[in-house]
C-alpha positions in Angstrom: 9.2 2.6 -30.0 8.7 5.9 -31.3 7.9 6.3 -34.9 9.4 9.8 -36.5 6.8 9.7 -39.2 3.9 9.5 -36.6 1.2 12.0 -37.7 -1.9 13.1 -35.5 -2.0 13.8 -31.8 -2.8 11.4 -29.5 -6.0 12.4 -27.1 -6.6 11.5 -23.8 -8.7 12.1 -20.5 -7.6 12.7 -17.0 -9.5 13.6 -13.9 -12.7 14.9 -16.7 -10.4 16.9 -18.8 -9.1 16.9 -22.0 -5.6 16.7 -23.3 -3.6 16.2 -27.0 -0.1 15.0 -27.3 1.6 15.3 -30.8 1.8 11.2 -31.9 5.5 11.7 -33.0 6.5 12.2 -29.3 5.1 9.4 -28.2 7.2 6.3 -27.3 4.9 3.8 -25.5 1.7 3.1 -24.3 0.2 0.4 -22.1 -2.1 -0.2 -19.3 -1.2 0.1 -15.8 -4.1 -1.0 -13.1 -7.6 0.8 -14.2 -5.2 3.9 -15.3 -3.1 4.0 -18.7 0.8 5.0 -18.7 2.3 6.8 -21.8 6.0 7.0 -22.3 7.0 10.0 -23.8 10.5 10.1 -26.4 13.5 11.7 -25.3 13.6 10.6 -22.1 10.5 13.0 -21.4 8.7 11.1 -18.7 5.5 9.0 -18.2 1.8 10.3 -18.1 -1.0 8.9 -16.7 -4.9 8.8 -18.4 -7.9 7.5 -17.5 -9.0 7.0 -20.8 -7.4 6.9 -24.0 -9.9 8.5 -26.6 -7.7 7.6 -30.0 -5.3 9.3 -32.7 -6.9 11.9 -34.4 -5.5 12.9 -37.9 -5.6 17.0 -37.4 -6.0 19.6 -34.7 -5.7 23.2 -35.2 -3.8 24.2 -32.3 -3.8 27.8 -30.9 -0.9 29.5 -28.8 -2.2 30.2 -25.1 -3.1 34.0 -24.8 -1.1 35.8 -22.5 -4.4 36.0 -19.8 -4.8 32.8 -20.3 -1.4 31.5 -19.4 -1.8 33.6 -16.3 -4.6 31.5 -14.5 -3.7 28.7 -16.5 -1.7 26.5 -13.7 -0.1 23.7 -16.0 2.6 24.0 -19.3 0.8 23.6 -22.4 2.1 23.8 -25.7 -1.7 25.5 -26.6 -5.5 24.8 -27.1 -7.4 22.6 -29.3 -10.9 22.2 -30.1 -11.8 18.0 -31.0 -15.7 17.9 -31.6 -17.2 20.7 -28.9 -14.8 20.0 -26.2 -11.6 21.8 -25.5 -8.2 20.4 -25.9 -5.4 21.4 -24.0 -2.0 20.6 -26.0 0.7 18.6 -23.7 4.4 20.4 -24.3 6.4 17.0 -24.8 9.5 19.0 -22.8 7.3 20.2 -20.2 4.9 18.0 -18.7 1.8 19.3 -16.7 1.8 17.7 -13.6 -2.2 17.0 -13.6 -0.5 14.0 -15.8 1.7 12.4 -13.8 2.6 9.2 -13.5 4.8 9.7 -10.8 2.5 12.0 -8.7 -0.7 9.5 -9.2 2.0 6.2 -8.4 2.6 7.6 -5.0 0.6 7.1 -2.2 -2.5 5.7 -4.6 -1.3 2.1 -4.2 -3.9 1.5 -6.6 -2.9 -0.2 -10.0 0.7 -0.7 -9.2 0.5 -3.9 -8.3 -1.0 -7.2 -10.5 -1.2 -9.5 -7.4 -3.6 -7.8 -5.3 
């Protein structure tokens, strides 16, 4: 369940990078195999992490820069700096597809099943 009041952004790593989702958007998060599935609010979608890092409180988030955007393959609601490493900011309507759950489910067989 989402929480409206949710403050922070919610960091993540997937495939050596990493990413920041605003808390408030949110809705779920639990482990699926050796990978980790977050449910976004709104209907948004799943992603898919290899590691979840933790909340933190602030981020200073900057707008992508035209150039940027153009080699830039993925949406991205901007770019974050947490510690010395670049964060790029996940646009709750617009998931990147580097993230997803659906596009890591098929074919991997791995983690999708508790049996095996």
């Amino acid at each position: 369940m989402s929480v409206p009041q949710a403050r922070g952004f919610l960091l993540l790593r997937r495939g050596g990078n990493l990413w920041g989702i605003a808390n408030a958007a949110v809705d779920g998060l639990g482990r699926q195999g050796v990978d980790y599935r977050i449910t976004i609010g709104g209907g948004g979608g799943d992603l898919r992490a290899d590691e979840i890092l933790g909340v933190v409180e602030e981020l200073r988030v900057w707008p992508l820069a035209p150039v940027v955007s153009r080699f830039w393959p993925e949406p991205a609601a901007g770019l974050a700096v947490h510690g010395h490493e670049p964060v790029v900011m996940v646009d709750p309507g617009r998931l990147p597809a580097a993230l997803s759950a659906e596009v890591a489910t098929e074919g991997s067989g791995e983690g999708d099943r508790d049996d095996e």
